[in-house]
N, C-alpha and C positions, 0 to 999 in steps of 0.2 A: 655690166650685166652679170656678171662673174661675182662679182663681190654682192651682187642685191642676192642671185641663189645661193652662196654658201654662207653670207652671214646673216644680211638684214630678215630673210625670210624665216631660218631658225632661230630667231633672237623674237622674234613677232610671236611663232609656235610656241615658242616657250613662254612668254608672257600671257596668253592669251589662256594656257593651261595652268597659272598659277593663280590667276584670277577664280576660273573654274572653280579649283579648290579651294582658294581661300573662300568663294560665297558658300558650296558646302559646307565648310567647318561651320561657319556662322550659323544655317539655318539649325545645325544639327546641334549648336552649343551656345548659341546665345539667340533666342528666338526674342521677337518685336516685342517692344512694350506693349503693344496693344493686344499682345495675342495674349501677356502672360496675363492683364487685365481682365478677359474673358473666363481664362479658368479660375478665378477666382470664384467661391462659394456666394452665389447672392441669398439664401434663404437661408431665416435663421429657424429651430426647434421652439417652438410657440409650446405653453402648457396651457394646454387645454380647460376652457371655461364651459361651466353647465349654470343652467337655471335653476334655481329654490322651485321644486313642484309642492304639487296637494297631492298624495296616494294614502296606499292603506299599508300597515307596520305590523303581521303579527311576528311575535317572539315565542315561536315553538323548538324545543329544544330537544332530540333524541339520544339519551347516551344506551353505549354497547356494557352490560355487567355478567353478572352470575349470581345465582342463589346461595345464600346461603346460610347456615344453620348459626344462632345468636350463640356466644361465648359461656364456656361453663363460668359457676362461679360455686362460691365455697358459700357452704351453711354450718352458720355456728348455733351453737348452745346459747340459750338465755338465763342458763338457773347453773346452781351448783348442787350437787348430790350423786349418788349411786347408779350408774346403767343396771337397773332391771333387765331388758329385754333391748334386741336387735332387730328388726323386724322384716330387714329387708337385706340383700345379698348385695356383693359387688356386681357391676353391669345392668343390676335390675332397671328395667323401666317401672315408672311408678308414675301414679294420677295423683293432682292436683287433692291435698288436704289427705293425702298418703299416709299410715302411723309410721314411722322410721324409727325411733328411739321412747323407751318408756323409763324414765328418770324419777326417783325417789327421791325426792326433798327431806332437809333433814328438821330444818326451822323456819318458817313452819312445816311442820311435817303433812306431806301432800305428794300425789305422784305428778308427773309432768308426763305429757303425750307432746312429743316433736313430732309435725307432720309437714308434708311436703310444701314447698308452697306457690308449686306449679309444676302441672307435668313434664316429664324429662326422662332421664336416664343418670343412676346415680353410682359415681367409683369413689375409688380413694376415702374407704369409709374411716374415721378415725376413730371409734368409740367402740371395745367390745364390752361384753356382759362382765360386769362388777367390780367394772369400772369407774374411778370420779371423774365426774365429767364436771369442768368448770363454767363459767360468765364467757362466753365471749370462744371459747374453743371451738375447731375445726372439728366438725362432728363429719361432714361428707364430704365432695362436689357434685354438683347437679348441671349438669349440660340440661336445657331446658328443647320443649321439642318445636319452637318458635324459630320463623326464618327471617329472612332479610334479604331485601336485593343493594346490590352494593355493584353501580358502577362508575368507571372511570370516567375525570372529568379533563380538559384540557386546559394546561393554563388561564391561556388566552379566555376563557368560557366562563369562570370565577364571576366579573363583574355585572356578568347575564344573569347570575344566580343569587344576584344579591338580595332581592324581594320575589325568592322561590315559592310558590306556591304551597299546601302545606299535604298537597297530595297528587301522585301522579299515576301513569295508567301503566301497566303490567305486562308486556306480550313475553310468553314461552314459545318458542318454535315447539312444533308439534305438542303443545302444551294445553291447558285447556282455553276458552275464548276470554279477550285482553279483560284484567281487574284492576280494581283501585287500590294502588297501596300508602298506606298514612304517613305520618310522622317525618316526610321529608326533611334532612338536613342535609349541608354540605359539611365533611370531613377532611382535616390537611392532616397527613402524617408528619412526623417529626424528621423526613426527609423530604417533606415539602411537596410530595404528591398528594392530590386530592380526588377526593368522590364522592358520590350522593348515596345516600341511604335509605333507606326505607321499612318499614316493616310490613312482610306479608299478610295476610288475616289470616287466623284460626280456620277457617271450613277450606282453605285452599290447598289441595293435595299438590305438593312441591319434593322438591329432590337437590338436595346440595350437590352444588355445579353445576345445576341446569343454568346453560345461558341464555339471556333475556336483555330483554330492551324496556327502558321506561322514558314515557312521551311527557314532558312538562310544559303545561301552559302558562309558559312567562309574560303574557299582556298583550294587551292586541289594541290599535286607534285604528281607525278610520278617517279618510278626508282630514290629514295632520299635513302640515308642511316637513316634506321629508329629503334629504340629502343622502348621495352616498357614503359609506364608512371611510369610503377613501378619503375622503374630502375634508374629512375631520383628524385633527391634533386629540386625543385625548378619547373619550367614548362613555365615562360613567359620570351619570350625571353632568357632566359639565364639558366642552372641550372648546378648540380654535378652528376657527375657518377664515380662510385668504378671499376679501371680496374684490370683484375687478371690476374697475371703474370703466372701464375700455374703454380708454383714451391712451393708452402707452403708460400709464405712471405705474408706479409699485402697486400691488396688490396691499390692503388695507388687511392688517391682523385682528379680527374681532372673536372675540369672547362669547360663545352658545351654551343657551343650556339645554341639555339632550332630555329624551324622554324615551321611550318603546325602542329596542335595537334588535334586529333579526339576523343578524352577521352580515348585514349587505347594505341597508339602509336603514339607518336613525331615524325618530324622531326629533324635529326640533321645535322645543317649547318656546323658545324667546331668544330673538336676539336675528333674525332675519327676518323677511318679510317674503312671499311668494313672487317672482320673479327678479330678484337677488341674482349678481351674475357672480359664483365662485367658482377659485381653482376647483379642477376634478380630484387631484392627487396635492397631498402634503408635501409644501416644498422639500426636493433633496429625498423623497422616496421614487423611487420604480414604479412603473406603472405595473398592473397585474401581469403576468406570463401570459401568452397569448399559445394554445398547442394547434399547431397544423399537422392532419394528419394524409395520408396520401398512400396509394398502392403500391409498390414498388415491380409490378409486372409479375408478378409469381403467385397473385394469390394474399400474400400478407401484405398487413399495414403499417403503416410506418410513421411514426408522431414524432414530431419535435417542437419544443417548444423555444420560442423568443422571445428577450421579455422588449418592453417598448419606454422608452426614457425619456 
């Protein structure tokens, strides 16, 4: 009885407490197969498939500019002979068919009247009285009193503007009610910024660096089969679309040809049919940034944005 309390009993305690532990260690460092089975990931990131619709596409396009006044340029001589007379001062403003210079021909002998040949304002005179004036010399500059709106384009915006309209509409803040202005083009500098031009009318009282906005009507369909921008490889005239057969297989690369684009959704001319099941997003891009915004308890708000992949 002696020997079962002081050995057999503490030899039991002890084994019974090593067991203990050792199932601990286990649950806490090597956990069942079946459990590590469950936390595995069962759903996978699907990219999202939409429908070929019918809507409407218009392509109106706002740029931010400023006014302003057309470039001097230099007026030459057409004859050779004597400055008689000067007619006009530096700084003058001068009208259209102005006399500026009065030149004495020698052979045949005849006076010349140089006259403006559009109103302006005119420096840098080079010809004084009894002087030869030659073919082809710098007689003035004539800053002209003709404006321009001239605003900035965005890269991206280029292939929108490529069948530009050949006139667009005019707003001034505080200015007078929106006009037509002509001769639309698009401009790249030789730093590869671009913008659109225009010139103002004659009856339009204007002020260099007023800023202004000009609205262009780049095309408009109706009841078109339309896709979004997303959805498209490409976007001028021609681009790719991923069609899904939805069955599991790869997505099919086909070849569209685009028509009217309003920065959100294209027109497509050819090459899908209305109910067509394509990716939303171009493989291997991000989907749009999505912003959520929220109060933060004080009054202000608080946006952040995520994007979605």
């Amino acid at each position: 009885m002696l020997v079962w309390r002081r050995i057999v009993v503490p030899v039991i305690f002890i084994l019974v407490l090593a067991a203990g532990a050792a199932a601990l260690v286990k649950l806490a460092f090597f956990p069942a197969a079946a459990d590590v089975a469950q936390e595995q990931p069962t759903a996978g990131i699907a990219d999202p498939v939409i429908a070929v619709e019918r809507g409407a596409v218009v392509n109106e396009l706002t740029l931010q500019g400023n006014i302003a006044r057309d470039a001097a340029y230099i007026v030459r001589t057409e004859t050779d002979g004597t400055v008689t007379a000067v007619h006009v001062a530096d700084g003058a403003a001068v009208a259209k068919d102005q006399l500026l210079f009065t030149i004495k021909q020698e052979y045949p002998a005849k006076t010349i009247e140089v006259r403006a040949p559009e109103a302006g304002n005119v420096s840098l005179i080079g010809l004084v009285k009894g002087q030869m004036a030659s073919i082809g010399g710098e007689a003035l500059t004539l800053t002209p009193t003709r404006h321009h709106l001239q605003a900035t384009v965005q890269a991206t915006q280029l292939y929108r503007l490529v069948n530009a309209p050949a006139e667009g509409t005019v707003t001034i803040t505080g200015g007078p009610a929106p006009f037509t202005c002509t001769g639309v083009r698009v401009e790249i500098a030789e730093d590869g910024t671009a913008s659109v031009r225009c010139a103002i009318p004659a009856d339009q009282k204007v002020f260099a660096g007023l800023p202004a906005t000009i609205d262009l009507a780049l095309g408009k369909v109706d009841d078109a089969l339309i896709v979004p921008v997303t959805a498209v490889k490409g976007g001028a005239g021609s681009g790719i679309v991923w069609v899904d057969a939805g069955d599991g297989s790869d997505p099919e690369e086909r070849k569209i040809t685009l028509g009217v684009n309003d920065g959100e959704n294209v027109e497509v001319v050819e090459g899908l049919v209305e109910g067509d099941a394509i990716r939303q997003f171009v493989p291997g891009f991000a989907a749009p940034a999505e912003e959520f915004c929220y109060d933060d308890g004080t009054g202000n708000e608080i946006c952040e944005t995520g994007a979605s992949w």
